[in-house]
N, C-alpha and C positions, 0 to 999 in steps of 0.2 A: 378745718376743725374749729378753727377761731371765731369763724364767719356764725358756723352752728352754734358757738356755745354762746355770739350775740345776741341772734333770733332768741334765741331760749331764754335769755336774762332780758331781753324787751317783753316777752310774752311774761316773763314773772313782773315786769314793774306794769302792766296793762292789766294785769287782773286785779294785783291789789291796787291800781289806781280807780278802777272803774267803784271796786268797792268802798274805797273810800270817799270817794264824791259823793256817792250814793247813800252812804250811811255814816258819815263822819267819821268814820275810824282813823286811826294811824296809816294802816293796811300793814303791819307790822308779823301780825300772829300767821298771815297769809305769806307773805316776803324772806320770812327768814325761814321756814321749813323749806319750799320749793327751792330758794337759793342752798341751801342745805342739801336737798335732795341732786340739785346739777351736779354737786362737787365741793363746794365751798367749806371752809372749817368753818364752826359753829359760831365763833369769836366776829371770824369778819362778816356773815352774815347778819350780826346784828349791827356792826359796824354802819353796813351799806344800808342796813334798816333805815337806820339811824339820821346817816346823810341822806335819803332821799324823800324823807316826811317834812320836813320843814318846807319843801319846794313843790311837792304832789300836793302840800296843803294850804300852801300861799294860791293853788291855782282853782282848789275848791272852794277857800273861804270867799274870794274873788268871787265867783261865780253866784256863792251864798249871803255877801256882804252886806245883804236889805235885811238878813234875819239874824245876824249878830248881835250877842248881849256884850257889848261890852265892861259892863260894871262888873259884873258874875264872871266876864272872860278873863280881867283883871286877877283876882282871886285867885282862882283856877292853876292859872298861870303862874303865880308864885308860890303856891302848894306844890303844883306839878313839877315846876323846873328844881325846887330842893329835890323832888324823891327822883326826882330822874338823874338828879349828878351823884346821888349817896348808890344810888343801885347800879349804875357805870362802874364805880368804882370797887361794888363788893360784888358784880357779876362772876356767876362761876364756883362763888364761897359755898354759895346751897347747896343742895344737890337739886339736880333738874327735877326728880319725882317729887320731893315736899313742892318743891316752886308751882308745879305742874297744881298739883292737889289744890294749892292753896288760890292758885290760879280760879281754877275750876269751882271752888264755892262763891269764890267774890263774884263770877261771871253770872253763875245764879243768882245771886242773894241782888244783884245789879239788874238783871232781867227782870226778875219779879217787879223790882222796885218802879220800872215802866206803869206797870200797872196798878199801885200799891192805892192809889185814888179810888179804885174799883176795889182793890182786894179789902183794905182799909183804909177808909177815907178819914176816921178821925182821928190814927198814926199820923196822916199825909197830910192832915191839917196841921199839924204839930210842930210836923218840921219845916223848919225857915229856914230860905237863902240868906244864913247873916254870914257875916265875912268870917267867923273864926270857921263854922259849919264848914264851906266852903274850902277853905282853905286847909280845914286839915286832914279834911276825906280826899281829896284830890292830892295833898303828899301822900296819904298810904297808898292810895291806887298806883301812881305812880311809881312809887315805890316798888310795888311787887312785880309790875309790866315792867320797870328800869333793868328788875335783876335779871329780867330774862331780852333784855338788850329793844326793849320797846320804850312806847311814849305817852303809854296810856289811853292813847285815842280809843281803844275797845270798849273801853267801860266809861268814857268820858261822856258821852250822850245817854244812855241810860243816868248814869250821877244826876244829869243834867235834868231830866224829866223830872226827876223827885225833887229838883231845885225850884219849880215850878215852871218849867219852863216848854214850850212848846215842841213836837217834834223836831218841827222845823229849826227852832230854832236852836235847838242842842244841837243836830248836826254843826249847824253852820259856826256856833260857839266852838265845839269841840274841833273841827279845822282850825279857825281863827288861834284858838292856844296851842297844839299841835305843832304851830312855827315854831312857837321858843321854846318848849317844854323839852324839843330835840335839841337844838343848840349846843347847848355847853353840855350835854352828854357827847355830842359829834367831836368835841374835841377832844374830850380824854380819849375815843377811840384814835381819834387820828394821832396823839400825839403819842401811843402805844404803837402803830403803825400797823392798826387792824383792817385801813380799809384799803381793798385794790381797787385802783382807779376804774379800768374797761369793763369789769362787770358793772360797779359802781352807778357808771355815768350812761351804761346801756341802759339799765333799773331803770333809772333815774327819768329817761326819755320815754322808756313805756310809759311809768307812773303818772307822768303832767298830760299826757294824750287823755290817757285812762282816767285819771280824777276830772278834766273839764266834762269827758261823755259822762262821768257816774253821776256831776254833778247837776248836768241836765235833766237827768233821768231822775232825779232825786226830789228837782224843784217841779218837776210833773205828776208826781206819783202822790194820791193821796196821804195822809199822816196813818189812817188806820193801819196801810196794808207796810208803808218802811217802818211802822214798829213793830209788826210780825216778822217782819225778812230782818230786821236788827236783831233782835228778839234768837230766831231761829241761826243767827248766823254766830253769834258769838256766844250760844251753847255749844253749839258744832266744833267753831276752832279751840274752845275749850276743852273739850272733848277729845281733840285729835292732838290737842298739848299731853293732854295725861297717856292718851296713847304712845305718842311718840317716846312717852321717857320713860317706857317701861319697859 
């Protein structure tokens, strides 16, 4: 029985691993319902989210390390990592269906904004990569992924595109901050004693497999078609957030 519920937590950290090389995400929105689904309580599921992004994402930004922004990643990073240690903390206080909902418009209002150069280019002229910009839109996002035990990685590449920034290289931005944005939220769970090791560190070995192939596949694949499949994928698990909590 043990043996099956490894295969099964490897096949959960390989798919959200592949997705997240491939699209810079967390792989979070993917990781924590299937782990949910094996058996797991909802707590330590986001627990083992948690501890396995910093590691699935050191092995995508690696792979993406020529299209990292670091100035804007800086930023980022220090928006993201306040709202990810304040919603560690007040995880659970919501209720899943607001969190869900609210989930679910910022995913849109984030999609759109992919394209918002096309939709409205003299908005998108407007808005600048300046450091306060930056830094305070990536604490709310963080923020609302934190409460539901993520790292923001879903919406961090969309952010990112309206930042001016390249497909390419949001992905590989939003990896690159993903290491530390989880961090000090991995300890408050650990230090609650949400996370169990052997599911854990099984995730953990799909997810680094799974982000070096997504990320392959990522640095091959034109920009038009991974902003359609980014685009299409984080309406989806958006979608399947609000389902779930209802």
């Amino acid at each position: 029985m043990e043996i099956n519920l490894i295969i099964i937590y490897l096949f959960v950290g390989l798919t959200a691993g592949i997705m997240s090389g491939m699209f810079g995400i967390g792989g979070g929105a993917i990781r924590i319902p299937l782990l949910n689904f094996a058996g797991l309580p909802l707590i330590t599921c986001f627990g083992i989210n948690l501890f396995v992004i910093p590691f699935s994402s050191l092995i995508g930004a690696t792979t993406h390390r020529k299209n990292i922004n670091k100035k804007i990643g800086f930023y980022v990073i220090l928006g993201g990592t306040l709202g990810s240690i304040i919603g560690a903390f007040f995880v659970g206080l919501i209720p899943e269906i607001a969190l869900a909902i609210l989930f679910l418009i910022t995913s849109v209002i984030t999609v759109l904004a992919i394209y918002l150069n096309k939709i409205a280019p003299e908005l998108s002229d407007r808005i600048k990569p300046e450091r306060n910009n930056i830094t305070g839109i990536a604490f709310f996002l963080n923020l609302i992924t934190g409460l539901r035990g993520g790292s923001g990685g879903s919406l961090f590449p969309p952010f990112l595109r309206v930042m001016k920034l390249s497909i390419h290289e949001a992905i590989a931005t939003s990896l690159f901050v993903t290491i530390f944005t989880a961090i000090f939220a991995i300890i408050i769970y650990w230090g609650r004693g949400n996370i169990i090791w052997l599911p854990a560190f099984s995730v953990l070995a799909g997810s680094m497999i799974g982000a070096r192939v997504g990320s392959k596949l990522s640095l091959k694949t034109k920009p038009h078609w991974l902003e359609i499949g980014l685009s299409a994928l984080i309406v989806f698990l958006a979608l399947l957030t609000v389902y779930k909590a209802m």
